[in-house]
Structure formats: structure tokens, C-alpha cells
C-alpha positions as CSV (number, residue, x, y, z in Angstrom):
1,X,-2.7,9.4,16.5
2,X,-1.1,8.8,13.1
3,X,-2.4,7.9,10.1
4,X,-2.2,4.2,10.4
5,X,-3.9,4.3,13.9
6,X,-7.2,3.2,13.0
7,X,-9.5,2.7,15.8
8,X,-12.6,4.8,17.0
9,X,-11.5,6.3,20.1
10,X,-13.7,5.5,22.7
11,X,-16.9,8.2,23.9
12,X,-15.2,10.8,26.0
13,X,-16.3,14.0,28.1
14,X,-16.7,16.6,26.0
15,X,-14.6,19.7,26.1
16,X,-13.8,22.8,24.9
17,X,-9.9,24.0,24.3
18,X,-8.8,27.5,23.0
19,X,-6.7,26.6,20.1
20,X,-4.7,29.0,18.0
21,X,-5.6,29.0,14.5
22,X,-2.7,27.9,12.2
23,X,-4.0,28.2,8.0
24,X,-7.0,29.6,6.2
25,X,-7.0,28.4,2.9
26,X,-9.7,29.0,0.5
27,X,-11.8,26.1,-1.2
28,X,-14.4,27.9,-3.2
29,X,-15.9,31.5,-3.1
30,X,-18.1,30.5,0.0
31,X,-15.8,28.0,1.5
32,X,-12.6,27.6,3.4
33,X,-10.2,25.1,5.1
34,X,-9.5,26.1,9.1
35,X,-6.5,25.1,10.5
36,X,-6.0,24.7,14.4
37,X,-2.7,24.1,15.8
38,X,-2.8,21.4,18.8
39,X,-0.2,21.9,21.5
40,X,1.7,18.2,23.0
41,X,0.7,18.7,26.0
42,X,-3.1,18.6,25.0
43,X,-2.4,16.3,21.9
44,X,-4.3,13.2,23.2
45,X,-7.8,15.1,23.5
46,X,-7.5,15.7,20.2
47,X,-7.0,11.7,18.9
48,X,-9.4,11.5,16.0
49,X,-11.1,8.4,14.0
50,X,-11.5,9.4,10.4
51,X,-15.0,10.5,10.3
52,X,-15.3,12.5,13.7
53,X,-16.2,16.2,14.1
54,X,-15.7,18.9,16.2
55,X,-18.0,21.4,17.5
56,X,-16.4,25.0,17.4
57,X,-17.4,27.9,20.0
58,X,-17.3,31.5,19.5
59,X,-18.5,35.3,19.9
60,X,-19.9,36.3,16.4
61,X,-21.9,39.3,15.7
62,X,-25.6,38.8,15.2
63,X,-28.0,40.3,13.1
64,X,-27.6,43.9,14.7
65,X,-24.2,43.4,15.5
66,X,-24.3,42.8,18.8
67,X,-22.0,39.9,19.9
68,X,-23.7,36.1,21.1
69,X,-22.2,33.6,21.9
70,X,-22.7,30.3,18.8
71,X,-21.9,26.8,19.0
72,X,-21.8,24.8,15.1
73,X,-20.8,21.5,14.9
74,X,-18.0,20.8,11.6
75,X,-16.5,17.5,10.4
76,X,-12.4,16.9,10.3
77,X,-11.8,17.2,6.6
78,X,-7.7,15.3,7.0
79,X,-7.1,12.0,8.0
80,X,-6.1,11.8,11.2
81,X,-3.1,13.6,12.4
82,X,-1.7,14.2,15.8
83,X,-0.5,17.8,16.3
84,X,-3.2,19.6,13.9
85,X,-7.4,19.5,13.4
86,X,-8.9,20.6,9.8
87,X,-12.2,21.2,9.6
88,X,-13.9,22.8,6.2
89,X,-16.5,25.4,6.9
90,X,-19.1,26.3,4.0
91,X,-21.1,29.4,4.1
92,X,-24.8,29.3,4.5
93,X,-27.2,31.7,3.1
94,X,-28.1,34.0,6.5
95,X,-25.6,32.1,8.4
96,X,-23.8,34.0,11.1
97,X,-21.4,31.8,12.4
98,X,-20.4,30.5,9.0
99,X,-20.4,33.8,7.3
100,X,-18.3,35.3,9.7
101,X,-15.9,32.4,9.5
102,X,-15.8,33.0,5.8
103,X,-15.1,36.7,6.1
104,X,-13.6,37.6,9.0
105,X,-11.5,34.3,10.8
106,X,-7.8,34.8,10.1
107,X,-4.5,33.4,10.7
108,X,-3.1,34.0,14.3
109,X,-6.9,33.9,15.8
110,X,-8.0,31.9,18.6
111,X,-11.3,30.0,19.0
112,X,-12.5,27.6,21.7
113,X,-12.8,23.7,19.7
114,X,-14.3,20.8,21.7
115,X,-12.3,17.4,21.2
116,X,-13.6,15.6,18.6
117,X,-16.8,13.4,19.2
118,X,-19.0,11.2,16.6
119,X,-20.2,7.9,15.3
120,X,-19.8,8.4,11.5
121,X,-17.3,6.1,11.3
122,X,-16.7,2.7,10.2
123,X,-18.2,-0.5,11.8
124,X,-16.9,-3.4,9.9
125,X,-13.5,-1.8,10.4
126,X,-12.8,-1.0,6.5
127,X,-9.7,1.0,7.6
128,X,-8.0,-2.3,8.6
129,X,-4.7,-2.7,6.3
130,X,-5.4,-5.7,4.2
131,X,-9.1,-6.1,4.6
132,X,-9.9,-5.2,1.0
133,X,-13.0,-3.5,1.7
134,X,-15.0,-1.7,-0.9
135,X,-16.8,1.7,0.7
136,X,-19.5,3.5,-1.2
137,X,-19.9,7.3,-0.4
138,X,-22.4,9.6,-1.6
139,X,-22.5,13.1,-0.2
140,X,-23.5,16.3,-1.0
141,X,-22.0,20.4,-0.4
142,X,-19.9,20.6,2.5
143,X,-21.1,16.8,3.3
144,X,-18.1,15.8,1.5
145,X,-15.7,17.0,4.5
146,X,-15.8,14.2,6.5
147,X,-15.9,11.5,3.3
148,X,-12.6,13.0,2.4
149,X,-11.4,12.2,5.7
150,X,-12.4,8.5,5.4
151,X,-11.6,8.3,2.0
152,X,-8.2,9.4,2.6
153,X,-7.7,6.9,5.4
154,X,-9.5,4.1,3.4
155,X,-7.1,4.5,0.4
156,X,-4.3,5.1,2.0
157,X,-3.8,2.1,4.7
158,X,-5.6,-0.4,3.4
159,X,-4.0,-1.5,-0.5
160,X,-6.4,-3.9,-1.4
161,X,-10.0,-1.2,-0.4
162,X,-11.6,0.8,-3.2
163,X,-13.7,3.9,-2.8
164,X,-17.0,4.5,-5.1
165,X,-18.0,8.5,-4.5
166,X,-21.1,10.1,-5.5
167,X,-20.6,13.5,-4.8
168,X,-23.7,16.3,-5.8
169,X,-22.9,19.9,-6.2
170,X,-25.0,22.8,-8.2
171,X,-21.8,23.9,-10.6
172,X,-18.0,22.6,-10.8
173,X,-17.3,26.0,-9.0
174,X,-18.9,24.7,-5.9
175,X,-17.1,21.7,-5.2
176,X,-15.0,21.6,-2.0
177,X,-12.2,20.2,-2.4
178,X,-12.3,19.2,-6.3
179,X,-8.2,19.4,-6.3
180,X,-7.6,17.1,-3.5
181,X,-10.0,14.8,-4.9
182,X,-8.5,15.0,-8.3
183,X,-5.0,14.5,-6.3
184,X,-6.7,11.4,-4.4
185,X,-8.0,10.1,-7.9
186,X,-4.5,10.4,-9.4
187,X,-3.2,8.8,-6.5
188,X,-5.7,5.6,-6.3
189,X,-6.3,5.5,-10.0
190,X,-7.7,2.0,-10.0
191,X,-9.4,1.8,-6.2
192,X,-10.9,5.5,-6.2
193,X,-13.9,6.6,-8.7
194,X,-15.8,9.9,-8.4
195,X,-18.5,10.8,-9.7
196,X,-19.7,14.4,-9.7
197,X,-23.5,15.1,-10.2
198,X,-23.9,18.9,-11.3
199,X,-27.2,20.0,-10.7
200,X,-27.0,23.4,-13.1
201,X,-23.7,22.4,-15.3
202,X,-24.1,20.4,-18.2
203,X,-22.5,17.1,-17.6
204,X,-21.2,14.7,-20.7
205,X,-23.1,12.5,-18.8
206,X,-27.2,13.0,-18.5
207,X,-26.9,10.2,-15.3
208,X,-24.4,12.9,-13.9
209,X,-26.2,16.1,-15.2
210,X,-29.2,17.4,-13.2
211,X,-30.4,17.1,-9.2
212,X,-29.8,14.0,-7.5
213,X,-33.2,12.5,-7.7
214,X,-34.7,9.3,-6.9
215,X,-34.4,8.1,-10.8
216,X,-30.9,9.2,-10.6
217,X,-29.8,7.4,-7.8
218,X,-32.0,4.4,-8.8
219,X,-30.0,3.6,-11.5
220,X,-26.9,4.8,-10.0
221,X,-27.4,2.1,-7.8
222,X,-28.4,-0.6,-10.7
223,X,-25.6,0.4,-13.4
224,X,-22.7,2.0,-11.7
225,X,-22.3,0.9,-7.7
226,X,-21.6,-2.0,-6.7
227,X,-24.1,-2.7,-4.3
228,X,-24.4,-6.3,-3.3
229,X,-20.1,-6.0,-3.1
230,X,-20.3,-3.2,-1.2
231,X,-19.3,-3.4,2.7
232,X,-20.6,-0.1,4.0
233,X,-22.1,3.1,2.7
234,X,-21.5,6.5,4.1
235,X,-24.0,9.0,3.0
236,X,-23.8,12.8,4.4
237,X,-25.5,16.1,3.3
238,X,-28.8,17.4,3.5
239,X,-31.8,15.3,5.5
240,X,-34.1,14.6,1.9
241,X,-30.9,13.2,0.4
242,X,-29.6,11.5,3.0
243,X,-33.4,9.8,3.8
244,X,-33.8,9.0,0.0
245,X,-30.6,7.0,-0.1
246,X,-31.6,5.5,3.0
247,X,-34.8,4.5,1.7
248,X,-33.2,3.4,-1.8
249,X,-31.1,1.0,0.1
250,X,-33.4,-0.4,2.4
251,X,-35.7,-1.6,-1.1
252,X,-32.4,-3.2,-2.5
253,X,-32.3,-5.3,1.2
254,X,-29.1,-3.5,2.1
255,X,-28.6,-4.4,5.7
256,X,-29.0,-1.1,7.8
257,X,-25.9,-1.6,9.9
258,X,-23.8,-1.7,6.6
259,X,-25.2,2.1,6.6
260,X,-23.8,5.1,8.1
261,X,-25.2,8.4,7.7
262,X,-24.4,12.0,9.4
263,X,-26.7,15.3,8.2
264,X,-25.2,18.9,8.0
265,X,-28.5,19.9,8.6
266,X,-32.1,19.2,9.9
267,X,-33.6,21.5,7.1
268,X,-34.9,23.2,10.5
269,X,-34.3,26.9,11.1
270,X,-34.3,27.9,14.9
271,X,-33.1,30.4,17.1
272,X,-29.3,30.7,15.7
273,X,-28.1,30.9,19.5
274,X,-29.7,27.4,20.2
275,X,-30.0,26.7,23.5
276,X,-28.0,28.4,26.4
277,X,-30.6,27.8,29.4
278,X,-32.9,29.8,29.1
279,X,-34.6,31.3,32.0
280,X,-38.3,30.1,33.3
281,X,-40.0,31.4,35.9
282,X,-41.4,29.0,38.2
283,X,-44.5,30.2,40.0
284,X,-45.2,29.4,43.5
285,X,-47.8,27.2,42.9
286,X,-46.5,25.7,39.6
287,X,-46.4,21.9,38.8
288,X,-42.6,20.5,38.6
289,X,-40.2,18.0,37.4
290,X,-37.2,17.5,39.7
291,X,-34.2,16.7,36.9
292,X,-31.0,15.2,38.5
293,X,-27.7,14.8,36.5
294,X,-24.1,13.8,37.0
295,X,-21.6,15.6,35.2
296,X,-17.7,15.4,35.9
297,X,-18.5,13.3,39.1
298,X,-20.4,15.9,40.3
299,X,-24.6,15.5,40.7
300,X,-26.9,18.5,40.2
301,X,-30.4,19.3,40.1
302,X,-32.7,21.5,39.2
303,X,-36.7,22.1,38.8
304,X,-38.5,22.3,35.4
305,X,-42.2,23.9,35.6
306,X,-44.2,21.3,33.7
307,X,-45.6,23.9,31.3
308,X,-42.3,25.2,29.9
309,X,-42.3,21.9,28.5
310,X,-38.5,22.2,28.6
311,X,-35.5,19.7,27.4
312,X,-33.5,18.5,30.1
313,X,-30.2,20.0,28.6
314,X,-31.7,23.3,28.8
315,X,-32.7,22.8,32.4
316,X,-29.2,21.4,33.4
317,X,-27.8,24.6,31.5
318,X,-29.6,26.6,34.3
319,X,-28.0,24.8,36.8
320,X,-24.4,24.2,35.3
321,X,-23.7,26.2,32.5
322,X,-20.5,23.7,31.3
323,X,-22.8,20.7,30.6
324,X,-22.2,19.9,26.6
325,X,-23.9,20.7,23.8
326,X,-23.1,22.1,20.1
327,X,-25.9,22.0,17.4
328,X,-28.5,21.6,20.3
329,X,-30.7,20.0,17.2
330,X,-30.5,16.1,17.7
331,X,-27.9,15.9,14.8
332,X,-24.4,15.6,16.7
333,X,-24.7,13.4,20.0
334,X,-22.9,15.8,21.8
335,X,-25.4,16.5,24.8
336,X,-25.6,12.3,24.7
337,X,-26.6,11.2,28.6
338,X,-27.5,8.3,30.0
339,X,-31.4,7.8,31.4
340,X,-31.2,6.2,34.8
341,X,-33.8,6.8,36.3
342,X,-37.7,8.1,35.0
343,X,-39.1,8.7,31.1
344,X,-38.8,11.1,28.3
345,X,-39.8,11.8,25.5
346,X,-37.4,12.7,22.6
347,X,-38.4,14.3,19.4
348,X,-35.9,14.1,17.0
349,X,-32.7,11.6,16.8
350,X,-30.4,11.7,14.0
351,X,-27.2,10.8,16.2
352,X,-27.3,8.1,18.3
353,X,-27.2,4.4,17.2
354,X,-29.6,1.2,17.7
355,X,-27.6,-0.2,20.3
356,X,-27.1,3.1,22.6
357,X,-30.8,3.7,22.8
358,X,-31.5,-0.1,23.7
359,X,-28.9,1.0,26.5
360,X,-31.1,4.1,27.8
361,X,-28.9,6.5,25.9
362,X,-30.5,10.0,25.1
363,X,-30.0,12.9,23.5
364,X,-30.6,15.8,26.1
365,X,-30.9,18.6,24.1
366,X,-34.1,16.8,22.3
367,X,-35.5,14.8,25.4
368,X,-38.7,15.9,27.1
369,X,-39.6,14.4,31.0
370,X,-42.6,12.4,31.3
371,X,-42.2,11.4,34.8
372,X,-42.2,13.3,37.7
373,X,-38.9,12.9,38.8
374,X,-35.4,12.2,35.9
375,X,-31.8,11.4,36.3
376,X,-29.5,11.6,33.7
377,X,-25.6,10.4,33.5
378,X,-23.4,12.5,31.1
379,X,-20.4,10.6,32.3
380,X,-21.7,7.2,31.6
């Protein structure tokens, strides 16, 4: 894909390729820009929409240094580019997989990377040359990777589009890419304006000095974005920010499908291995769920005791230990699966859109059965 191909590629299986890694390039004291070379022969896995992530797999130390296998999920940071996929990985207080990215990945490494998947991308097709779209983005810390990948695209093949950015950070030291936005402002002087909220710098501004708070962002929204001229918003960083600009918007009678929003994190902390099917015993005389999925063309099935109170990916991961997943937390879509056949229930959902659940979509790694027999489709 080059940078003038446009269009969301459509959902595909997702897979995991061992790609070589190309560039490490620091961003800030606790970030850096990964690299991974894509060979031609593997090239069209690797088409991307401006927006899309990629969920990376690895064997990182733990806590006592011995090795487990991790799965995170990062966001493509370039516009898209056949040949090459740049992701920008931040590191996390306790973090392992980050950390060790941080510290230890080099130049000349290899690491498994799935083909890129996601829906944070744009609906009313503001990347279409001409259109004259104007895109609101307001992200926060590493939430600012994939917004620099839209932006980029935005700016670049549509000359008539202009880009508002609200971008929140603790210091100036902690921005992520603050020279390639400065590059991209320079570039767009009149169609790109960003607006850096310091939360512990002093900031000419007092709107743009302090945390991004309600007030804030109410009058944000009343004296500097455009919001009845905008044509989508893209919000992405933390779950409280991401819900109070959701809510903000909602009161101004934004419509919700001009809204797109991905989170970088939950705010919950689980088992840092997530979910890798784990064994159940299932006692003789224990009550069951018979789960059925197709993966690949290929059905399996398995049996869930009803008190594990299991999710169906980690049953399936019993059974077939190649069925996707990466964050394993409701947040990327990538265990998404079709329900043909019985009920769940599923706790959280933070990836999948209006339409795909009205169409029986659900995300496996969060979905509970409630019947006494399920079927799921990952290829559908």
C-alpha cells in the first residue's frame, strides 16, 4: 500500500509473522520508535489503513527472570508504507514487555508481529483527496501514535483537510514525537494546529497549563475547536479521558458515529501473561458447556465446567492454541468471532462497533456462555 491508498483493508485472519527488526530510534527517556522490515513476498499481510495496530509477541523475562511468553497490542505510528511497520512503544511503570522493549530490543532482533487489525480509522472517508474534511484529535502519552499516523495521511493527501490536535502530556520532555509534529506543523502551517496541554510545565497559556479536566476541555471545545465544522473526532489515551471526551461531546449533540475512539489501556491490572488457556479440571460429575468454533476452516470443540466461569477464547486456547488474541482485555478486537449459535455474556467492549454486535459479533476473550451449548465463527 502507498501513501495515497486510502481504504480500510477489509477484517482479515489474524496472524503472526517473525519480522526482522530494522531501527530503534529513541523518542523520549521512556520511549522509542520500532522498526520492522517486511519482506515482498509477505508485503500484502502487512497493508495498513492509517490508524491500525499491530499486536507484537515475544519471550520477555518476568518478574524473577524467568522467560513467558507476552502478547501487547501497539498502534502504527507512519502512514502507511508498503515494505516497513512503525510502531512507538512507551514504557509503563512495572511493565515487562514494554520495559524490556525499552532496554533491551535492538537492531538485528527478530520478533513475531501479527498483521495489522483495527477499527480506529476513518468512517466518513476524510483521507479522500479533495474532500476538505476537518479532523479533530485529542490524545494523550503514547495515544498520540496512531493520530500521527492519521494525521500524516490526513494532511498529506487530502489539500483542502485540516487537523485540530489536543495532545496532553505531564512535561515537554514527555512528548512522543514533539519533532515530527513540529515538522508536520511546519509543513501544514495553515491546515495543522497543536495544542500541547502540560500537566506539570507551566504553559503561556493557563487553558494549556494543568491536567486535562473537564473545565479544560469544556472550553476547549467552546473557544478553540471547531465543533459543529468538525467531521470526525479521534480521541485515544487513557479510559477517564477518552470517556470524558466522549461524554463532553455527546452534551454538545455530537453524533456518535462522527466519533472514534481507541484506549491504550483499561486502567485494569491483570495477570501480565493474559490469557494462554489455562488449564481446568473437569470432574467427573461436573456440569458443562460444549463450545464449538471454526477457525481456518477447521471446527473444534471443547468442554468448559460451568464453574470455571471461563471465556470462550480461553477454552478454544485449550483446544487450539493458534486461535487469536493480543491484549486478551476487550480493548483490541483481535479474538473478534462470530456468535452462531447459543448466548453469552460479555463484560467489557471497547473494540467492536454498533453495527458488528447488531451482527452477533463478539469479543471472545471477554465473552461468558449462558447456554448450554456455543458456536463461534473466527473466520466469519
Amino acid at each position: 500500500m502507498t501513501s495515497t491508498d486510502t481504504a480500510a483493508p477489509a477484517r482479515r485472519r489474524a496472524r503472526f509473522h517473525t519480522l526482522p527488526v530494522s531501527e530503534v530510534r529513541r523518542l523520549t527517556a521512556n520511549a522509542v520508535e520500532v522498526t520492522f522490515s517486511i519482506p515482498e513476498e509477505i508485503a500484502d499481510e502487512f497493508d495498513y489503513a492509517a490508524g491500525q495496530y499491530v499486536a507484537l509477541r515475544a519471550m520477555v523475562p518476568s518478574y524473577d527472570g524467568t522467560p513467558v511468553e507476552l502478547r501487547r497490542s501497539y498502534s502504527i505510528s507512519a502512514a502507511p508504507n508498503r515494505g516497513s511497520i512503525t510502531v512507538g512503544v512507551k514504557k509503563d511503570s512495572g511493565g515487562l514487555f514494554s520495559t524490556w522493549v525499552n532496554e533491551s530490543l535492538k537492531v538485528g532482533d527478530t520478533m513475531d508481529v501479527m498483521n495489522p487489525q483495527g477499527t480506529f480509522v476513518s468512517k466518513a472517508e476524510v483521507m479522500r483527496p479533495g474532500s476538505g474534511q476537518h479532523l479533530v484529535a485529542i490524545a494523550a502519552g503514547s495515544g498520540i501514535t496512531p493520530v500521527m499516523s492519521i494525521a500524516r495521511s490526513v494532511l498529506e493527501n487530502d489539500p483542502q483537510a485540516s487537523v485540530d490536535l489536543v495532545y496532553a502530556n505531564r512535561s515537554s520532555s514527555d512528548v512522543m514525537y514533539v519533532e515530527e509534529l513540529a515538522d508536520l506543523k511546519d509543513q501544514y502551517s495553515t491546515r495543522l494546529a497543536v495544542h500541547h496541554v502540560l500537566s506539570r510545565e507551566q504553559r503561556i497559556a493557563p487553558l494549556l497549563t494543568g491536567r486535562l479536566d473537564q473545565e479544560k476541555l469544556s472550553r476547549l471545545l467552546e473557544f478553540v475547536l471547531r465543533t459543529e465544522t468538525t467531521d470526525e473526532w479521534f480521541l485515544c489515551g487513557p479510559m477517564d479521558l477518552v470517556q470524558m471526551v466522549r461524554d463532553e461531546l455527546a452534551a454538545k449533540q455530537v453524533p456518535s458515529e462522527r466519533v472514534r475512539f481507541e484506549l491504550f489501556t483499561t486502567g485494569e491490572v491483570g495477570d501480565p501473561s493474559g490469557q494462554h488457556g489455562k488449564p481446568v479440571v473437569i470432574e467427573d460429575d461436573a456440569e458443562t458447556v460444549d463450545i464449538e468454533f471454526t477457525l481456518d476452516g477447521l471446527r473444534g470443540s471443547v468442554a468448559s465446567p460451568v464453574e470455571a466461569k471461563e471465556t470462550i477464547l480461553n477454552a478454544a486456547l485449550r483446544s487450539r492454541p493458534d486461535v487469536p488474541f493480543a491484549c486478551a482485555g476487550g480493548v483490541c478486537g483481535t479474538c473478534r468471532a462470530k456468535l452462531v449459535e447459543g448466548t453469552v455474556t460479555m463484560e467489557e467492549n471497547y473494540a467492536l462497533e454498533p453495527e458488528e454486535l447488531e451482527a452477533g459479533y463478539v469479543l471472545t476473550c471477554q465473552s461468558h456462555p449462558t447456554s448450554e451449548r456455543v458456536v463461534v465463527d473466527y473466520d466469519a
